[in-house]
VOGU-3710 file (C-alpha; in Angstrom, 3 decimals, decimal comma):
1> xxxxxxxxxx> 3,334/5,915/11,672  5,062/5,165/8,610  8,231/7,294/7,029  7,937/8,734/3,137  11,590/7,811/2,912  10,506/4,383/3,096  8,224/3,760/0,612  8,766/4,543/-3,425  5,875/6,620/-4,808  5,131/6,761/-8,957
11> xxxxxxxxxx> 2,156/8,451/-10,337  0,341/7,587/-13,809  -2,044/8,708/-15,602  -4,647/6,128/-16,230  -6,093/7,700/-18,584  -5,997/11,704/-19,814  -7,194/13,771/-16,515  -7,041/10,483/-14,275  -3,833/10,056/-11,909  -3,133/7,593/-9,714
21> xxxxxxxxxx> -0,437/6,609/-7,428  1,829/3,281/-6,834  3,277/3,139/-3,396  5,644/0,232/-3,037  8,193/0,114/0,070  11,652/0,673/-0,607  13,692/-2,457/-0,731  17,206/-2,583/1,286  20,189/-2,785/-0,672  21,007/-6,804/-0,871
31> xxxxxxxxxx> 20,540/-9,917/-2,694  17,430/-10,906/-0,738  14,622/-9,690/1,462  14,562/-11,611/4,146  11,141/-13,204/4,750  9,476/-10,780/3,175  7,150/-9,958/-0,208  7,551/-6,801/-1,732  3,488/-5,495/-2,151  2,591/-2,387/-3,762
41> xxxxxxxxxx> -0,492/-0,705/-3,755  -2,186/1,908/-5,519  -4,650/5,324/-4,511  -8,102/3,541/-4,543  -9,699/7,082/-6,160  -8,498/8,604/-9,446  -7,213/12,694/-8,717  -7,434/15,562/-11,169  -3,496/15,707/-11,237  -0,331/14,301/-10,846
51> xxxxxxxxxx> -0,078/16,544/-7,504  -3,096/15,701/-6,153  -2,149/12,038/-6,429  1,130/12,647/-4,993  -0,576/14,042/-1,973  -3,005/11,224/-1,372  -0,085/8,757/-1,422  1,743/10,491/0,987  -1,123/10,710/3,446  -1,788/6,956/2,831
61> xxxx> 1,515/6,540/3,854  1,366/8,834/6,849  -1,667/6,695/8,121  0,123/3,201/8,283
//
C-alpha cells in the first residue's frame, strides 16, 4: 500500500463543474532519478468538485 506523502496530488477543473486529479510521485531531492521515469496519472472519472477529486486521488493512491 502506497503512502500520500509520496505522491504530489493537483486538481483542475477541466471544464466549469468537471474536476479532475493529477497524481505524480514525489521526486527525491537530487540531480537525477536513478533508473527511473517520473509518470503521472490522472482520476479516469470527472467529480462534481475539487474535494471530491481530491478524495478519489487519495484512494487511488491508497490502492497501489
Amino acid at each position: 500500500m502506497a503512502s500520500k506523502s509520496q505522491f504530489s496530488i493537483v486538481t483542475y477543473e477541466r471544464r466549469p463543474g468537471y474536476w479532475r486529479a493529477a497524481i505524480s510521485p514525489c521526486a527525491h531531492s537530487g540531480i537525477f532519478i536513478r533508473g527511473r521515469t517520473t509518470v503521472s496519472f490522472v482520476t479516469p472519472d470527472d467529480y462534481g468538485s475539487e474535494s471530491d477529486a481530491m478524495i478519489a486521488a487519495e484512494t487511488i493512491i491508497s490502492t497501489l
